[in-house]
N, C-alpha and C positions, 0 to 999 in steps of 0.2 A: 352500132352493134347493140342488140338487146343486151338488157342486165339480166345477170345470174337474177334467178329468185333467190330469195333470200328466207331460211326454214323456216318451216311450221313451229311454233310453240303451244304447250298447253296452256290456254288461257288458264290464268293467275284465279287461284280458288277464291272465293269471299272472304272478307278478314274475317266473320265470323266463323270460317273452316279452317283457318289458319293461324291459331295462339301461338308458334312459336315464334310468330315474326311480325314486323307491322305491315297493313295495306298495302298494294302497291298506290303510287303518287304520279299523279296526270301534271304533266306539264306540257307548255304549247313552245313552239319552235318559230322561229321567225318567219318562214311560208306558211305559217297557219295552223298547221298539222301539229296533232295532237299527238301525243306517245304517253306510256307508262313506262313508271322506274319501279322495280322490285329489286329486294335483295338474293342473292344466290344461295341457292339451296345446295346439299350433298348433291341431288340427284339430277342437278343438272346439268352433269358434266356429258349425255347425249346432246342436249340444246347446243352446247358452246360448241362441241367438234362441228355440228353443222353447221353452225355461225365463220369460226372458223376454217370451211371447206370452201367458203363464199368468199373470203379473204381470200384475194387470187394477187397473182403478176406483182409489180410492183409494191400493194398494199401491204402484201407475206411477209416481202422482205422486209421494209419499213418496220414491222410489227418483228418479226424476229431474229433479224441481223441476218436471213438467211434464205433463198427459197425452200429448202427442202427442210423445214423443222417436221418435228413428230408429231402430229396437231393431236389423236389423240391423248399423247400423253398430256401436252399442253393443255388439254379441255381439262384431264383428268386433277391437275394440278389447280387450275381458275375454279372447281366446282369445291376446293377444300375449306372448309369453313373451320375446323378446328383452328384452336389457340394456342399451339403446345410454342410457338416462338415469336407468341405476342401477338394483339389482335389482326387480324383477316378479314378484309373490306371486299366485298364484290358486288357489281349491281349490274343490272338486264336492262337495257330499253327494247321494247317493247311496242310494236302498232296500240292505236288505242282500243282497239277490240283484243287485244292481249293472243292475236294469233301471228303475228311474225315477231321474229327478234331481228332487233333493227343496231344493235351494238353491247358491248360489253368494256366495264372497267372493273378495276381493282388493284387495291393495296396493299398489299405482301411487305413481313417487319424485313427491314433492313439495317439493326443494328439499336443501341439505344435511343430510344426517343422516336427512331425516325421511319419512314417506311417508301416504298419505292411504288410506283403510280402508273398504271402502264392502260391501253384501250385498244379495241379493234371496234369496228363498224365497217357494215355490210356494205358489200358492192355496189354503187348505186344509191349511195346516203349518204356519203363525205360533202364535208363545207355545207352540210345542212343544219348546224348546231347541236346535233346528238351528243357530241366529244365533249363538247362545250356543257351541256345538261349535267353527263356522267362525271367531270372534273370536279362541277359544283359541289353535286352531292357527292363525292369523295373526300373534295374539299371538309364540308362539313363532320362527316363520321369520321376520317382523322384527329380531328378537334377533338369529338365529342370521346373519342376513344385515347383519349390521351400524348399522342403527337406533337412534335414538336417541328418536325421539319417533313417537306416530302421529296423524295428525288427522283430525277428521270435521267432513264439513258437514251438518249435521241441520234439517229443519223442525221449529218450535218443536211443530208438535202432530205429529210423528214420536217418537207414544211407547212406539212397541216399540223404535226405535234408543238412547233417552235411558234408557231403562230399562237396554238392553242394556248399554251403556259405563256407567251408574251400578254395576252389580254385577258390573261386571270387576275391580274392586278397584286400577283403573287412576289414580293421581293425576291432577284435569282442572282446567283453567281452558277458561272458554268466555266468547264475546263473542258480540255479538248486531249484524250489518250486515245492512241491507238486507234484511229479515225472515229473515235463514237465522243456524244460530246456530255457530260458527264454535270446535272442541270440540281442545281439543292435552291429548296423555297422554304424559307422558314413559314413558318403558321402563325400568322398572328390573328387579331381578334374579328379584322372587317372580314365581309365575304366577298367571293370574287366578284369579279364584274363577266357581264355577262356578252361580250362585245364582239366576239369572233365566232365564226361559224366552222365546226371543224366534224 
């Protein structure tokens, strides 16, 4: 069965058009393929619903413990960028012509120190290392933004997510409530490794 297309983005302005934020950052993928990582802007909460409308079947749920979530509210909420409960991490991947969105992550505060880590990627691009890209650089801007730990809530048969965080080279402890399994990584100083494809 053919893949969903996966939506149109507006290609990412110049950084000389864009001071409030830095460049977006070209990275290459293990089949070769090039992508950009940008950070999320307010206005991008139409990008992410279509990103999100592309998350279909199985992947929905995976992603929100449910098929029927409220995806625009959900977009509406991943495009927030205020600080009012501690810093807010979001980043895009991106084709390298910066005209499909090819996945999304981010880090929402979850308490002191620590903040929770969640992703979706497009129909048709999983176990490609996208996940694996956007963990990094999350990885990274948690650090940089003062973090101490990151958690995740994973279904147990969510196994591109368990895979992912297994080859982040992240130290974990996980507990298991209420069938969701409940995943904390402290932050320390190496960076992950970049070994799984997710």
């Amino acid at each position: 069965m053919k893949a969903a297309a996966v939506p149109r983005a507006t290609p990412p302005p110049p950084a000389t058009d864009d001071p409030g934020g830095p460049p977006p950052s070209c990275h290459t993928l293990p089949d070769g393929q090039a992508i950009l990582l940008r950070d999320v802007t307010p206005g991008d909460a139409p990008l992410l619903l279509g990103l999100l409308e592309r998350v279909t079947g199985d992947a929905r749920r995976l992603r929100f413990f449910t098929g029927g979530a409220n995806l625009a509210a959900a977009a509406a909420l991943e495009a927030r960028c205020d600080d009012t409960d501690g810093p807010r991490l979001g980043v895009v991947a991106l084709s390298a012509d910066g005209g499909e969105v090819l996945g999304h992550g981010m880090c929402v505060p979850a308490g002191a120190g620590t903040a929770e880590v969640a992703f979706e990627v497009a129909d048709g691009y999983h176990r490609r290392g996208i996940g694996t890209v956007l963990f990094a650089h999350l990885v990274g801007g948690a650090r940089a933004a003062g973090y101490a730990e990151l958690v995740a809530e994973v279904l147990p048969d969510n196994r591109d997510m368990r895979d992912l965080l297994t080859a982040s080279g992240l130290a974990q402890t996980a507990t298991t409530s209420e069938g969701i399994r409940h995943v904390r990584m402290p932050l320390g100083p190496a960076a992950p490794e970049r070994g799984a494809r997710a």
